[in-house]
Each structure stands twice: as C-alpha cells, then as structure tokens.
C-alpha positions as CSV (number, residue, x, y, z in Angstrom):
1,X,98.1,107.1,122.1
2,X,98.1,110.2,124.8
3,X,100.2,107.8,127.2
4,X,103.3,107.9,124.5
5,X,106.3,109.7,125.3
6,X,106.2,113.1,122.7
7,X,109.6,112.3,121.2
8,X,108.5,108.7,119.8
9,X,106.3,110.4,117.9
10,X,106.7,111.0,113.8
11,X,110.1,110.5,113.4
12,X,110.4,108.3,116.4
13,X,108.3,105.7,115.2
14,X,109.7,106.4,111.8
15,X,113.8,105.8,112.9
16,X,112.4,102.9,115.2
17,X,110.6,101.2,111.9
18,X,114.5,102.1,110.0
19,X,116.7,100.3,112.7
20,X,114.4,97.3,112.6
21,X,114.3,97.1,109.0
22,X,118.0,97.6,108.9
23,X,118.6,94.8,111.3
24,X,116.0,92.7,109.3
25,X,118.1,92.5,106.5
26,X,121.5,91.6,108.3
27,X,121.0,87.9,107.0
28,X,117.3,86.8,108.8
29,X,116.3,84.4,106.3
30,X,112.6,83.8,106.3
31,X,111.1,81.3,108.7
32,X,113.5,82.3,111.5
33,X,113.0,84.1,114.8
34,X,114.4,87.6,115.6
35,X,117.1,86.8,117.6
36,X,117.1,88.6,121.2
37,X,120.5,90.0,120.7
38,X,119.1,91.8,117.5
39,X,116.3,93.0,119.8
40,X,118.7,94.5,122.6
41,X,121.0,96.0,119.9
42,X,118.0,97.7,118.1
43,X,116.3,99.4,121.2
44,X,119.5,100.4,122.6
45,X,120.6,102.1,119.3
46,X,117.2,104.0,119.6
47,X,117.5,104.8,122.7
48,X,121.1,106.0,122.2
49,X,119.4,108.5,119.5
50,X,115.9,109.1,121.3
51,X,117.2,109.3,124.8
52,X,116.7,106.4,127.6
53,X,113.7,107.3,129.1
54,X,112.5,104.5,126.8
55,X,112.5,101.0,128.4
56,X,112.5,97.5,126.6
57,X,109.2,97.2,127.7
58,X,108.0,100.5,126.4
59,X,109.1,99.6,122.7
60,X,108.5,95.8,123.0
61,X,104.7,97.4,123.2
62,X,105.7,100.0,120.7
63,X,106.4,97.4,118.5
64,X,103.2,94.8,118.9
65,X,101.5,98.0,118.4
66,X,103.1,98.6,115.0
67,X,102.4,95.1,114.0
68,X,99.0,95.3,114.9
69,X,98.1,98.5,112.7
70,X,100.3,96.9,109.6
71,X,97.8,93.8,109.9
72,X,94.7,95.8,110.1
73,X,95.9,98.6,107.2
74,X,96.8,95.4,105.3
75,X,93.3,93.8,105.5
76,X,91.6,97.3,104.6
77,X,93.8,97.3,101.1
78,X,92.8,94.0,100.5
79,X,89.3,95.1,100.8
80,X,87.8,95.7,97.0
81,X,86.6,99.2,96.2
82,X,89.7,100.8,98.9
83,X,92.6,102.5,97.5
84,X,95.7,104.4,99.0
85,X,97.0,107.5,97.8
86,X,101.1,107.0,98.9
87,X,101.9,110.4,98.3
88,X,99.3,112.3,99.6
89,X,98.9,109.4,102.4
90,X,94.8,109.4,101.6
91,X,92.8,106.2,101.7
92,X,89.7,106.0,99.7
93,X,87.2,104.4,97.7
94,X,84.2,102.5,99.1
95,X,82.6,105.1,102.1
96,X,80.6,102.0,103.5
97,X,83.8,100.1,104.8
98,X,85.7,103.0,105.3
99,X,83.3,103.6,107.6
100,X,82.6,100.5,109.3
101,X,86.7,99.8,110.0
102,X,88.4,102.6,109.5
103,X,86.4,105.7,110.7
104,X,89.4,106.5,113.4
105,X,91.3,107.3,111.1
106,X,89.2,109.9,109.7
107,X,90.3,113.4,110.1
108,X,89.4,116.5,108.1
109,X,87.7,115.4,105.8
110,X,89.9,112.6,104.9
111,X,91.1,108.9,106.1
112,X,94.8,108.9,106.8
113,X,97.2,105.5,105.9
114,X,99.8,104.8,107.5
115,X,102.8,106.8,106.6
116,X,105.3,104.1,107.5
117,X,103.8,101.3,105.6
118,X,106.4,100.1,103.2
119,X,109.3,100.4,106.3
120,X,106.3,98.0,108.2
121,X,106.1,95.7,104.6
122,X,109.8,95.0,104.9
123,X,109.2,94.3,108.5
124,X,106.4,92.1,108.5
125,X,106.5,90.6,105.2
126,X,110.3,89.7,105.5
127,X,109.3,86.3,106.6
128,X,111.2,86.5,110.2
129,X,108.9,86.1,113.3
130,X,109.1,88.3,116.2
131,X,107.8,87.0,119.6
C-alpha cells in the first residue's frame, strides 16, 4: 500500500466505500451489472472531493482491491473460533488461524478488521456485479 496516493487514505477509502454504496442503492436490483455511467459518475464525484490526481484506472484498482480484502475478511469470520470486536475494530479468538491467514494484520499486539466492513457488506452483498 506505500504506492497509494496519502489522501485516499482513511477517509478516502471511507467516502469512496459512501459514494458507491449511495449509488448502489439508486434502484440496482440484484443480479444486475453496475452500469458504466454509475461508475464514471462515482469516481468523478470523488475525484471532485479528493482532487483529480486520481485516475479511473487508479480507483478501478482501488476498488478490486476493496473487494478482495471484503472476501478474504469475510471467509476469516466465517472461520469457527474468530470473532470481531466492531467497536474496538479487534479480531480475535482462535491464535492458530489468526495466524496462519491473518498475521498481516497484526499490529501491537492486536489483529485489526476492517473498519469499513459494513459500507463493503452493502457493497458486495447487494447482489449487483461489478466487472
């Protein structure tokens, strides 16, 4: 993540989840495709707030990379013996597969979730597909 531009950072990613989500929700019904006009409207409303250093391609990648980490934090909840702590943002419970797939995310003493998982839920659970 060093190659990221500083700004899309935290509340970046955060207002980039929003604006999705929001656009989501304008009548998708599940099973269709995010149309591309949807797509052009959300990245230039971010980069209308964000600045326009950030390209199409920059936060079509942004974007795969978001799904990717919702699949993979998904599959560690599933896992029996693993919890997450919303509010403190902790994920614990069984060491031996917090080790094994998680240890990355391991920092002082803790594992950190993912912050903007329920924006990624209504996202990625909404039933639209994203190409």
């Amino acid at each position: 993540m060093a190659n990221v531009v500083p700004g899309y950072r935290g509340n970046g990613e955060f207002q980039f989840l929003k604006m999705m989500a929001e656009e989501v929700e304008k009548g998708y019904i599940p099973g269709s495709t995010f149309r591309p006009e949807s797509q052009v409207y959300v990245f230039r409303k971010f980069r209308a707030a964000f600045g326009a250093i950030y390209s199409d391609r920059f936060l079509r990648s942004r974007f795969k990379h978001l799904k990717k980490r919702y699949q993979e934090f998904s599959e560690l909840l599933n896992q029996e013996g693993i919890y997450w702590n919303k509010k403190h943002n902790v994920v614990y419970g069984n060491e031996t597969i917090l080790r094994a797939k998680y240890r990355a995310r391991f920092r002082n003493g803790v594992y950190i979730g993912e912050e903007n998982f329920d924006l990624m839920c209504q996202i990625f659970e909404s039933g639209v597909t994203f190409e």
